[in-house]
N, C-alpha and C positions, 0 to 999 in steps of 0.2 A: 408360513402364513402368507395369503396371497393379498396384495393390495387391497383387492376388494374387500375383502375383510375385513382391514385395519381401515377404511373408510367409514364401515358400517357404524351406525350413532353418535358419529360424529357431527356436528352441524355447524355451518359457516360461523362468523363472528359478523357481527354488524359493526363496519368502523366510519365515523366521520374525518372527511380532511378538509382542513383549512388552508389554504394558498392563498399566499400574495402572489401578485404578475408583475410585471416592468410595470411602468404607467406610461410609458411613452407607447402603448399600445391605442390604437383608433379603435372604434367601436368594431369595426368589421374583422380588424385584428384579434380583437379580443374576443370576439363572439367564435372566429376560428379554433383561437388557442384553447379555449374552455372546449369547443369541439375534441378537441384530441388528447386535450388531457382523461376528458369523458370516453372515447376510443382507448385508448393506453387502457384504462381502469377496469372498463369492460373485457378488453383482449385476454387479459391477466385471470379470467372468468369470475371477476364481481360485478356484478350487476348493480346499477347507480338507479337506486328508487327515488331520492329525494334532492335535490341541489337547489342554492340560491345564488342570484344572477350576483358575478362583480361588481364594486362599489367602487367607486376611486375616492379613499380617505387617504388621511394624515398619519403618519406611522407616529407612534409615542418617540422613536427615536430614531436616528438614522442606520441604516442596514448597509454592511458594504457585501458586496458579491464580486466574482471572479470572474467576468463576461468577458469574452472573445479577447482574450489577453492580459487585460487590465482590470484591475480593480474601480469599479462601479460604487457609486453612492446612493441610498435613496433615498427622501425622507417621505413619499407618495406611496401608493401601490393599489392596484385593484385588489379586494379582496372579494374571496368568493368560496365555496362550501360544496359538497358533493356527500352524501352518502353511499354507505354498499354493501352488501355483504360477501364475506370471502372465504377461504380455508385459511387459520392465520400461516402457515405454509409460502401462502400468495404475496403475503405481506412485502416480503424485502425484497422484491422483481418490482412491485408498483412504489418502494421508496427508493431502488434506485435508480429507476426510470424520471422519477423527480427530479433526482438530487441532479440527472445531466441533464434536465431541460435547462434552455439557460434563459426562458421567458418568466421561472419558479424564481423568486426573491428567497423566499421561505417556505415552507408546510408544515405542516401540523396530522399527524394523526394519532385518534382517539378513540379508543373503544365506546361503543354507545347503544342507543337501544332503537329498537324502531319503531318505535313509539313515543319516543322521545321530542316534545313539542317544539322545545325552544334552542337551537344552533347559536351555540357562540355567541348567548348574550353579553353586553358590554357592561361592565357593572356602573360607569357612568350614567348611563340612561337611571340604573333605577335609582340610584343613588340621588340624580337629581329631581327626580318625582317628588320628593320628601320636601319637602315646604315648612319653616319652622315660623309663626307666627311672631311678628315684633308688636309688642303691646308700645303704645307712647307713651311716656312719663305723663303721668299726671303730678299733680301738687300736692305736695305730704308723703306722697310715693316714700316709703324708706328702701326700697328696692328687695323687701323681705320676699319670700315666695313660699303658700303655703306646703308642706308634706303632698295635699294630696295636689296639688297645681305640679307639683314637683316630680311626682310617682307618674301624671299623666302627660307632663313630655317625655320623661325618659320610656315609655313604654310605647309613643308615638313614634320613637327616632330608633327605639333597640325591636321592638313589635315583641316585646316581653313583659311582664309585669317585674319588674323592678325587687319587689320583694322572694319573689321564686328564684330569684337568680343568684340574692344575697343566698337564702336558705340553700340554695343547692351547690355553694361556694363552702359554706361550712359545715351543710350534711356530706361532703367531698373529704371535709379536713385539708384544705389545701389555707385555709388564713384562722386562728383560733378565733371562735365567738368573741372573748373580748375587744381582739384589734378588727375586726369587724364591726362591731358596736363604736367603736371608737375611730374610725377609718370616717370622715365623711371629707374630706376632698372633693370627691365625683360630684357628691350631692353641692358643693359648695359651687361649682363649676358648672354645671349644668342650671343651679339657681341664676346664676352670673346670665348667662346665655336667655336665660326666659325672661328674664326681667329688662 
């Protein structure tokens, strides 16, 4: 069977990468480096349809690397994104094309779609969109909160109704109806918090 043929129906994969850079990169540097990491990616024949430009964040924890001798630290890095699509074939020429850039902290590649809206959301952001309302004490307040005051944070803070999640924990059989019936902790806890 002749290559061409074991080609035929086959269709590239769409993959996103994620890269940290040094940060001790200048703009002009870093506008290069994304240059060629983008050449590299395209050589390799994927074509890059989508990318977003470097940030210089705060890494959650410190990275060590093996740059030009010595072991490197960082707790910085520009972070930046590229899509493509490939043969997955292509794959491990463009991960080990990375792996000896020695401007690459890190990377990341991921299967993806291309159509795919949102790259690498931080789950921070939406996590802190969620806004949970503090009522003041008033006088007499016994701190009680009714069922349904109760039902309407947790389905605020979960974006579930509270009651389908119990039903669908014991239509599961993973806790018996009794100890779920008798199980309110969570509700006692989340009362605490809304009040």
């Amino acid at each position: 069977m002749t290559e061409e043929h074991e080609d035929k129906g086959r269709e590239p994969v769409v993959y996103e990468l994620g890269y940290h850079l040094v940060p001790s990169l200048s703009e002009e540097d870093l506008a290069l480096r994304v240059g060629e990491l983008r050449k590299m990616i395209e050589e390799k024949g994927a074509p890059v349809f989508a990318e977003g430009d470097p940030e210089l964040i705060s890494l959650a924890y410190e990275i060590t690397k093996h740059v030009a001798g010595s072991n490197q630290r960082f707790s910085d890095a520009h972070f930046g994104w590229m899509k493509f699509e490939v043969m997955p074939e292509e794959l491990s020429g463009i991960t080990d094309a990375l792996d000896l850039d020695q401007a690459v902290i890190r990377h990341l590649l991921v299967k993806s779609d291309r159509d795919q809206a949102v790259p690498f959301t931080r789950l921070s952001a939406s996590v802190s969109e969620k806004v949970i309302e503090h009522k003041p004490d008033t006088a007499g307040d016994t701190g009680e909160v009714s069922e349904e005051e109760f039902e309407k944070a947790v389905e605020e803070l979960v974006g579930e109704d509270p009651k389908d999640t119990k039903k669908a924990l014991v239509d599961k059989g993973d806790t018996p109806v009794e100890e779920v019936a008798k199980d309110d902790t969570l509700e006692k806890e989340v009362a605490s918090a809304v009040s």
